[in-house]
C-alpha positions, 0 to 999 in steps of 0.5 A, a space after each residue: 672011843 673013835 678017832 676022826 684021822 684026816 684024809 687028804 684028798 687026791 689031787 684033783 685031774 686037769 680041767 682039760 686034759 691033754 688031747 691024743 696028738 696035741 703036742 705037751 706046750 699047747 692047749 686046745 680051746 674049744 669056742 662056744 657054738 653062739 654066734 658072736 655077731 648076733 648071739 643066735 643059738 642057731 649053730 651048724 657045723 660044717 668043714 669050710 675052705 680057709 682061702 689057702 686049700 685047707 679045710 677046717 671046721 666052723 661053726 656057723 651061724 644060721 641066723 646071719 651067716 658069721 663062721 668061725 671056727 670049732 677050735 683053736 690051739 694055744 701055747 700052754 705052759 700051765 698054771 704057775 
């Protein structure tokens, strides 16, 4: 006689783990590379001057120019 015995599966991993030198409490988002003015796919990426002597990368549009950039970091609390 064989007996079926329920196992639980192991609590699934983060969807996004923490990054390596992001402090716990923020989040890195990742923005799409399409365009949000002309929804092009015809994305590069290159580091750009902010305005305030820093220099990022963006992503940029080649269709009509629009940048924006790569990532951006968020407060994180996690899901309650």
């Amino acid at each position: 006689m064989s007996h079926a015995i329920a196992v639980r599966p192991a609590a699934p991993a983060p969807a996004h783990p923490p990054r390596p030198g992001v402090a716990a409490g923020f989040r890195v988002i990742c923005h799409e590379p399409v365009c949000p003015d002309c929804r092009s796919l015809d994305i590069t990426a290159e580091d750009v001057e902010t305005g305030d002597g820093i220099t990022e990368t963006a992503l940029i549009c080649r269709s009509c120019g629009t940048a924006w950039p790569m990532a951006c970091v968020a407060d994180w609390g996690g899901p309650r």
